[in-house]
C-alpha positions as CSV (number, residue, x, y, z in Angstrom):
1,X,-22.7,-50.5,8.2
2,X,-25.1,-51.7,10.6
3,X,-26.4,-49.2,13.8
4,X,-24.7,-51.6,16.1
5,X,-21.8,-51.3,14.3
6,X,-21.7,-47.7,14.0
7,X,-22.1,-47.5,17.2
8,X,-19.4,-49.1,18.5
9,X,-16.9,-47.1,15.6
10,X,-18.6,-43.9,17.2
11,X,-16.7,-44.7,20.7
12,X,-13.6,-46.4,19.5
13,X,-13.3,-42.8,17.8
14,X,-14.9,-40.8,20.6
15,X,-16.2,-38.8,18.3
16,X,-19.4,-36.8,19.1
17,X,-22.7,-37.7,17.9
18,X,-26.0,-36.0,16.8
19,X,-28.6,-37.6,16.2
20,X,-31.0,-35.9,13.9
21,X,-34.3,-36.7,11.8
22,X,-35.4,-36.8,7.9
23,X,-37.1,-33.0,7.7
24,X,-40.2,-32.9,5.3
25,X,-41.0,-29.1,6.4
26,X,-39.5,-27.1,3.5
27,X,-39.8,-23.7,2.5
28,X,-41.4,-20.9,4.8
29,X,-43.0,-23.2,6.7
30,X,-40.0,-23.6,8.3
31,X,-41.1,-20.8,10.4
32,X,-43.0,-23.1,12.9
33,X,-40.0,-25.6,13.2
34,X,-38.4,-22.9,14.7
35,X,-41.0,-21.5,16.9
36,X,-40.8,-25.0,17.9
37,X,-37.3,-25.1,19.0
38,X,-36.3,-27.2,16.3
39,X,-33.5,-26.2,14.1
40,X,-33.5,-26.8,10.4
41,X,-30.4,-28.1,9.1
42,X,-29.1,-29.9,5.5
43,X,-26.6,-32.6,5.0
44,X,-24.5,-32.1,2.4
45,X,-21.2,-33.3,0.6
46,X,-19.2,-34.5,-2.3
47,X,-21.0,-37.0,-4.6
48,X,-23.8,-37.1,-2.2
49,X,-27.6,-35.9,-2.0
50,X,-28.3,-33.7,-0.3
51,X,-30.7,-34.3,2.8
52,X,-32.7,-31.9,4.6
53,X,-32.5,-33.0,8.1
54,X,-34.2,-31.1,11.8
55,X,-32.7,-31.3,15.0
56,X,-33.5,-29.6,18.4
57,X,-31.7,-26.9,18.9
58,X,-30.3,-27.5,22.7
59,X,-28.6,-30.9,21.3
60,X,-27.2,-28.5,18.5
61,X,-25.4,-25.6,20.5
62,X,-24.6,-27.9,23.5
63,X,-22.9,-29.7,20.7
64,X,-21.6,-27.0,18.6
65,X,-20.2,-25.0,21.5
66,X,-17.9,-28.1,22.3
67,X,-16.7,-28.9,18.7
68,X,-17.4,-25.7,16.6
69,X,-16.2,-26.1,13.1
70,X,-13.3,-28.0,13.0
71,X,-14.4,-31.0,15.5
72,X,-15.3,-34.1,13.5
73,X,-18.4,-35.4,14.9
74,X,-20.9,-38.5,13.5
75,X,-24.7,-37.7,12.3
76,X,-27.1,-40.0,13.4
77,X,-29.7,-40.7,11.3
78,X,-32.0,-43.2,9.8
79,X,-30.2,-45.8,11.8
80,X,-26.6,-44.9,10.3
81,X,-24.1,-42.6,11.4
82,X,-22.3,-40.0,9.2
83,X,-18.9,-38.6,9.6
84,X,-19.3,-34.6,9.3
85,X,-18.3,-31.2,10.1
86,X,-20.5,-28.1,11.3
87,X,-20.5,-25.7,9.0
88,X,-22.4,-22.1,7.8
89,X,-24.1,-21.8,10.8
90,X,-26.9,-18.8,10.6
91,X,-28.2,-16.6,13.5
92,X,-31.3,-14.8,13.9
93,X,-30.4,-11.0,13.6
94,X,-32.3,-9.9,16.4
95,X,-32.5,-13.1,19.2
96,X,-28.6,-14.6,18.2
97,X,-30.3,-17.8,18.2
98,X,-29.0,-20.6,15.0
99,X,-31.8,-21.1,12.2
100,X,-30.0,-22.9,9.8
101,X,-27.3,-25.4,10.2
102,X,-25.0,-27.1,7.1
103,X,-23.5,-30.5,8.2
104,X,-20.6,-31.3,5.8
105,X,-20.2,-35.1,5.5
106,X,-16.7,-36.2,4.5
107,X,-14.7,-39.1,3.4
108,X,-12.4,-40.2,6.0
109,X,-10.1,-41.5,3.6
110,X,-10.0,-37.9,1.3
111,X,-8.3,-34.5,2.6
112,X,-10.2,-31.7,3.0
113,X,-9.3,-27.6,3.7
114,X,-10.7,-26.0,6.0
115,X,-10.1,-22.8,8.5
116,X,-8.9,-23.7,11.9
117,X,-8.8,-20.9,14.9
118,X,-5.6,-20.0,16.5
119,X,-6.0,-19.9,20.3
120,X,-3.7,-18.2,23.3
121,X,-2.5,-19.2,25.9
122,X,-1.0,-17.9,28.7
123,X,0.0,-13.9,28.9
124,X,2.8,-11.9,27.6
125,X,5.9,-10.6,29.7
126,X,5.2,-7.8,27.9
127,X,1.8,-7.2,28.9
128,X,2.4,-8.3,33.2
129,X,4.9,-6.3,33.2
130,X,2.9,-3.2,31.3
131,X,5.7,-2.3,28.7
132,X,3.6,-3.7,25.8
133,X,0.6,-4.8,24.6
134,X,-0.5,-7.6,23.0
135,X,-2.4,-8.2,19.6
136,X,-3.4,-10.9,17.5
137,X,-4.4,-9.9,13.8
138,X,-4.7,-13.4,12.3
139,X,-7.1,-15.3,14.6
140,X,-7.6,-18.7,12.1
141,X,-5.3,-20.3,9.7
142,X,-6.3,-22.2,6.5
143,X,-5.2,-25.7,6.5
144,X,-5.3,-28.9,4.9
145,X,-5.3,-32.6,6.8
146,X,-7.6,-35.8,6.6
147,X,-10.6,-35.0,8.6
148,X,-9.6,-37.3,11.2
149,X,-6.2,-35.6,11.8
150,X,-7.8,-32.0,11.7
151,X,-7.0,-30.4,15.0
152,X,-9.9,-28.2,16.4
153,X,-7.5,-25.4,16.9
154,X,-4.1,-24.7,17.0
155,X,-2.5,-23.3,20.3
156,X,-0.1,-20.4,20.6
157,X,2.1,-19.6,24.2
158,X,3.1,-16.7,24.0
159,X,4.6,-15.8,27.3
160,X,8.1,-15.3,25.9
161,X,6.9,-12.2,24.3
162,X,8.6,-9.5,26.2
163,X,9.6,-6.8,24.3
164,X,7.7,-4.4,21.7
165,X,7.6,-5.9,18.0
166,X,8.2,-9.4,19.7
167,X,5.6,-11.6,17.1
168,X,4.7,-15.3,16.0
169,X,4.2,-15.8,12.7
170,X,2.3,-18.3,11.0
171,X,5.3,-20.4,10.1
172,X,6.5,-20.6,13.8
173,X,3.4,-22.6,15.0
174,X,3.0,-26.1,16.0
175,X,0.7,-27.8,14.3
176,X,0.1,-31.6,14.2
177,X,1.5,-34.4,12.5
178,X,-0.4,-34.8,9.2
179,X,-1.6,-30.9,9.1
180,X,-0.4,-28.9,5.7
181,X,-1.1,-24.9,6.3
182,X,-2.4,-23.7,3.6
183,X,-1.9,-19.7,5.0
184,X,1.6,-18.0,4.5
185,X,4.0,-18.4,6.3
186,X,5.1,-14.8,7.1
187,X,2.0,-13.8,8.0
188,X,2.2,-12.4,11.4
189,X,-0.5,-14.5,14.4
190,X,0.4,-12.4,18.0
191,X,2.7,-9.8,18.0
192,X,3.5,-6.9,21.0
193,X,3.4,-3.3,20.0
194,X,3.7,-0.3,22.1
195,X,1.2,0.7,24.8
196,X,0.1,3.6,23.4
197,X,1.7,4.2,19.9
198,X,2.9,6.8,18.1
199,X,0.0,7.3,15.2
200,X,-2.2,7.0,18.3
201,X,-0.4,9.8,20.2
202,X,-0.5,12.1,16.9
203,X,-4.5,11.1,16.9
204,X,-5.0,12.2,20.6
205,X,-2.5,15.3,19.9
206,X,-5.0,16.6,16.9
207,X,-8.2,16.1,18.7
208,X,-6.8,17.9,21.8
209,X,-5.8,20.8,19.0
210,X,-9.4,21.0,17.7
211,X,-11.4,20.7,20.9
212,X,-8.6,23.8,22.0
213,X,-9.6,25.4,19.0
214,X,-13.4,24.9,19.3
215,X,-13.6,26.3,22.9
216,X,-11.6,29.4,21.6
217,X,-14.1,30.1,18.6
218,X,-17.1,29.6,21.3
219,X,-15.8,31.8,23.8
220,X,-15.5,34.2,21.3
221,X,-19.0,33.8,20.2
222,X,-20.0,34.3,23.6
223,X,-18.0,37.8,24.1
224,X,-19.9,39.1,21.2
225,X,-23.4,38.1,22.3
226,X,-22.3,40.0,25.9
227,X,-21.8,42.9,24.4
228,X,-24.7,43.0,21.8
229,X,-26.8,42.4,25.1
230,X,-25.3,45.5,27.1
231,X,-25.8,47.4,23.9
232,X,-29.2,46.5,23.7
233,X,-30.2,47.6,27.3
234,X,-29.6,51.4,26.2
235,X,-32.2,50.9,23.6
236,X,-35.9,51.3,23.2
237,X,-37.7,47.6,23.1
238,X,-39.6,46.2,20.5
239,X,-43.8,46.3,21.2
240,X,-43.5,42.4,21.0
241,X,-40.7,42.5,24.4
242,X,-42.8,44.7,26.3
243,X,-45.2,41.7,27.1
244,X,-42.1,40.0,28.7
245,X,-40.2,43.0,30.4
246,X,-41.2,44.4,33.6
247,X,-43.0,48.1,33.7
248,X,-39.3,49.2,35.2
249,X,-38.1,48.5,31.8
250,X,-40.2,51.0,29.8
251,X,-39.3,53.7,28.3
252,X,-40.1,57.4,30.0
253,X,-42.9,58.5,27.6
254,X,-44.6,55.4,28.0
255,X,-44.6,55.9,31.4
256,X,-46.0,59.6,31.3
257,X,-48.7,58.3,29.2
258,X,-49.8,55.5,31.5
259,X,-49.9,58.7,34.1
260,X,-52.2,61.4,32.1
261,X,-54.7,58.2,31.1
């Protein structure tokens, strides 16, 4: 397929491109790429080579933040364009910034699996109305589709949830025409639980118990060191406290003696 050609497939698709370049830097010396605000990436894929490929890393996030891992976008490079999908994208520990990229090309015609994230939309009767609140333990679903019909994400509403232990499972979403989920069914996506529940009640109600018990045990502590100090008044100091106390505090011999010297 020619460039021109490509091309013109790229916008009948409106799929988004990136165009990238052949990478020779390999290795550590990848380093400098980096410093140079170019991003290292590969190209990789079933019965293909593997290509190690660079591009700059403002076309890559500007990109990336639009399609994430589930958009089907085309590869541009050495004048042809590549159907693939972003994936294994590392971050620098420390600066969050990428500094590795895999771009997964794929055969249009052949299925693939992949995760897909589950988005919300809109807000819960429960929670607007403050009787609930709500929570989402599966945030992606695995599913299988042609890489044209993969959706970028799957959309949950889930205003009609009103009540507490009100939930969506898997099996009750939506999902386009040509989409196989892969995940269970009865897994549970969004579901409203109490505002405060019980376990976390029984939590707050043993903490307030040992915090009760600890000022107890400190007062305590501090009743006994008040009356070891009045106890200690009555009796003679050491030679090492006399530095410290004032001449008022000295014993009546001492005194005596400071007044025959």
């Amino acid at each position: 397929m020619t460039l021109e050609r490509c091309f013109r497939y790229n916008i009948e698709m409106k799929r988004e491109q990136l165009k990238v370049e052949k990478r020779t830097v390999l290795g550590k010396k990848i380093k400098k790429l980096r410093r140079e605000g170019i991003l290292p990436a590969n190209i990789y894929g079933k019965d293909i080579q593997s290509v190690a490929v660079q591009v700059p890393y403002k076309d890559f996030e500007v990109l990336y933040k639009e399609v994430g891992e589930t958009g089907l976008i085309d590869v541009a490079v050495d004048g042809e364009l590549r159907p693939a999908l972003i994936h294994n994208v590392q971050y620098d520990s420390v600066t969050r910034l990428p500094i590795h990229a895999d771009l997964y090309q794929v055969n249009l015609k052949e299925k693939i699996t992949t995760m897909v994230p589950v988005e919300v939309v809109g807000e819960a009767k429960a929670v607007t109305e403050q009787t609930g609140m709500l929570m989402q333990p599966l945030s992606e679903i695995e599913v299988e589709a042609l890489p044209t019909d993969l959706p970028e994400k799957i959309e949950i509403n889930v205003e009609h949830l009103a009540a507490v232990d009100d939930q969506v499972t898997v099996g009750q979403l939506k999902i386009p025409a040509g989409v196989e989920v892969k995940t269970d069914s009865g897994q549970v996506v969004v579901k409203i639980a109490e505002l405060v529940s019980e376990e976390a009640k029984e939590v707050a109600a043993e903490m307030a118990a040992e915090a009760e018990a600890a000022t107890e045990a400190t007062e305590g502590e501090e009743g006994k060191a008040e009356e070891g100090e009045e106890k200690a008044d009555g009796e003679q100091t050491t030679e090492g406290d006399d530095e410290e106390k004032p001449a008022s505090a000295k014993s009546s011999g001492e005194a005596k003696e400071e007044k025959k010297d």
